[in-house]
C-alpha positions as CSV (number, residue, x, y, z in Angstrom):
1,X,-73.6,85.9,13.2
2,X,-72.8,87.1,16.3
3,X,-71.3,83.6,17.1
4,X,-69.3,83.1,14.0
5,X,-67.3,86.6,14.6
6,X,-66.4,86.0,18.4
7,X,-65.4,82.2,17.5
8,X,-63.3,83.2,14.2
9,X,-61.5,85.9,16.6
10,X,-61.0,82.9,19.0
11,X,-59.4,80.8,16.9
12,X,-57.3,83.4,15.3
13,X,-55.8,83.9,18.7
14,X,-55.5,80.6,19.5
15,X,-53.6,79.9,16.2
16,X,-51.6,83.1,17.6
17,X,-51.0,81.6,21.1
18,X,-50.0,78.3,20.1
19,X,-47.4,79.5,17.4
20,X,-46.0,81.8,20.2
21,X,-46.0,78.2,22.7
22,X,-44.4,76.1,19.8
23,X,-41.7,78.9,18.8
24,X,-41.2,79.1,22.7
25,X,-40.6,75.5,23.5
26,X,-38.2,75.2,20.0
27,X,-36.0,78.1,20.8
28,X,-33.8,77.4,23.4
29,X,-32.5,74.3,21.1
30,X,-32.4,75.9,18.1
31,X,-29.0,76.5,16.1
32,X,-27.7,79.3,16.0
33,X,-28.5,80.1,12.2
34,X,-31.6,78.3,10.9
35,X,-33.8,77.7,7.5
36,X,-35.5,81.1,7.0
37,X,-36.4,79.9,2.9
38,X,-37.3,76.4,0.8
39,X,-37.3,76.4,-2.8
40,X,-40.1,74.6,-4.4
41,X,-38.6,71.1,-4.5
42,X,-37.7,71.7,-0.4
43,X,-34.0,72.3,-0.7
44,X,-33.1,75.0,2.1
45,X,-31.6,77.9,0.3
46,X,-32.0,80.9,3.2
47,X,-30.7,81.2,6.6
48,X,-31.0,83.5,9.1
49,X,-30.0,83.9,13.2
50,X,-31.6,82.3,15.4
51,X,-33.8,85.1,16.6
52,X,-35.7,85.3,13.0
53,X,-37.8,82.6,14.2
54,X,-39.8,84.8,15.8
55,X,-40.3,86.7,12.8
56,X,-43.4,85.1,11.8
57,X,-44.7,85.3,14.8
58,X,-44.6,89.2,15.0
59,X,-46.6,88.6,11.2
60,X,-49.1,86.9,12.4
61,X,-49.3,88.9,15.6
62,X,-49.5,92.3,13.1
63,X,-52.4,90.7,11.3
64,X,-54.3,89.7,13.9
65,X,-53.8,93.4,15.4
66,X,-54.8,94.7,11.6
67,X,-58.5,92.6,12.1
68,X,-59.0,94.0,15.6
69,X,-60.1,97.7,14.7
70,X,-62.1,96.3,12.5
71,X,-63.9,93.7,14.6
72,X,-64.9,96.5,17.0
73,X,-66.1,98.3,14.1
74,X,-68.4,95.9,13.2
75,X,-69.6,95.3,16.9
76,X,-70.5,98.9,16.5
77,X,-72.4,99.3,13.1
78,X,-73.3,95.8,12.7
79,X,-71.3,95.2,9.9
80,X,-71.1,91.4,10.5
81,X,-70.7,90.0,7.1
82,X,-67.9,91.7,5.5
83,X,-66.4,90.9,9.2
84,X,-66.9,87.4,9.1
85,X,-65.2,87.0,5.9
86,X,-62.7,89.0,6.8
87,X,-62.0,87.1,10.0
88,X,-62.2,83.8,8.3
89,X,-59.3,84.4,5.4
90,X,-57.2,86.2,8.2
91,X,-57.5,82.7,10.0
92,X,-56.5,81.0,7.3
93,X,-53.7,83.0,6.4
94,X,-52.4,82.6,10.7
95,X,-52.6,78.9,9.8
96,X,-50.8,79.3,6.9
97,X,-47.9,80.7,9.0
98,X,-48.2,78.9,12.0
99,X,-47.7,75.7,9.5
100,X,-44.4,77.4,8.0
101,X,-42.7,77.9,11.2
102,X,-43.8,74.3,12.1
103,X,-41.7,74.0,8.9
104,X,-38.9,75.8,9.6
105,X,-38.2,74.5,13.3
106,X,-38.4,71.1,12.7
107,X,-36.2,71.1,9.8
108,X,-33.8,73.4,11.9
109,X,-30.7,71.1,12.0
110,X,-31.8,70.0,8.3
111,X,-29.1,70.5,5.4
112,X,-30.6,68.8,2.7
113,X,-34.0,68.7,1.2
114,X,-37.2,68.6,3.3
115,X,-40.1,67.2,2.0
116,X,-42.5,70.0,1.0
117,X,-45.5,68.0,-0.4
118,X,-47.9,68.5,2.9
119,X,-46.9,71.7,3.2
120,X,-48.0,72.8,-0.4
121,X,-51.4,70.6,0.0
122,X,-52.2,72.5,3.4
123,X,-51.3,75.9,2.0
124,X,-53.2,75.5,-1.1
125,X,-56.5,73.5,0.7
126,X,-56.2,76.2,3.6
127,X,-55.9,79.2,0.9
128,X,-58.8,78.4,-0.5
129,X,-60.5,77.6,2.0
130,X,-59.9,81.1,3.6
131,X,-61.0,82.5,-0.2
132,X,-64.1,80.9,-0.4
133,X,-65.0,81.5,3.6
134,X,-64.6,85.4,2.4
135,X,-67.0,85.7,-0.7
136,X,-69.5,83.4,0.8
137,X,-69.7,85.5,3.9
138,X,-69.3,88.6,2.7
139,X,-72.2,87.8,-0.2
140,X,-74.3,85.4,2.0
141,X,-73.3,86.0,6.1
């Protein structure tokens, strides 16, 4: 169990680190206003400056801050199963968001409609992945 905390906090810092690498390589060609919002059917209907594309970044670095206190919680009462859960639906929920700014900086110069079709597949398969990763740990772990 052991294991399965230290790796989920891994890869939740990972999905961290390589959001803050991909929003870091995009930036300096970015326009200066860009997609902040997609409807459902993909047409762009937000915008914001430039500099909100680091705002889901700061999200996902919040949430990962959020789990921390309670990963060294666990460490010390040996609370692993609630923790493991935990950990695994906050990693889904960083892939999540690391897969919308993908979303949003590719489509930066975009002024029509994108296609959102993989998007909703990978939220809703990574969703429930992230559910089902939390009650089977929590009851099971």
């Amino acid at each position: 169990m052991v294991f399965a905390v230290l790796f989920l906090s891994a890869l939740g810092l990972a999905i961290v680190a390589l959001t803050i690498a991909f929003t870091a390589s995009r930036y300096p060609s970015l326009p200066a206003s860009i997609p902040i919002h997609f409807s459902l059917n993909g047409t762009i209907d937000g915008h914001g400056p430039r500099w909100t594309a680091w705002l889901l970044v700061a999200v996902q670095a919040m949430s990962a801050a959020t789990v921390t206190p309670a990963m060294l919680l666990a460490f010390s009462t040996h609370a692993w199963r609630p923790l493991t859960g935990t950990l695994g639906f906050t990693d889904s929920i960083l892939a999540i968001l690391l897969r919308a700014q993908f979303l949003i900086l590719t489509h930066a110069n975009a002024t029509g409609r994108v296609a959102m079709q993989s998007f909703w597949l990978f939220f809703v398969a990574v969703f429930a992945a992230g559910i089902f990763f939390a009650i089977f740990f929590s009851a099971y772990g």
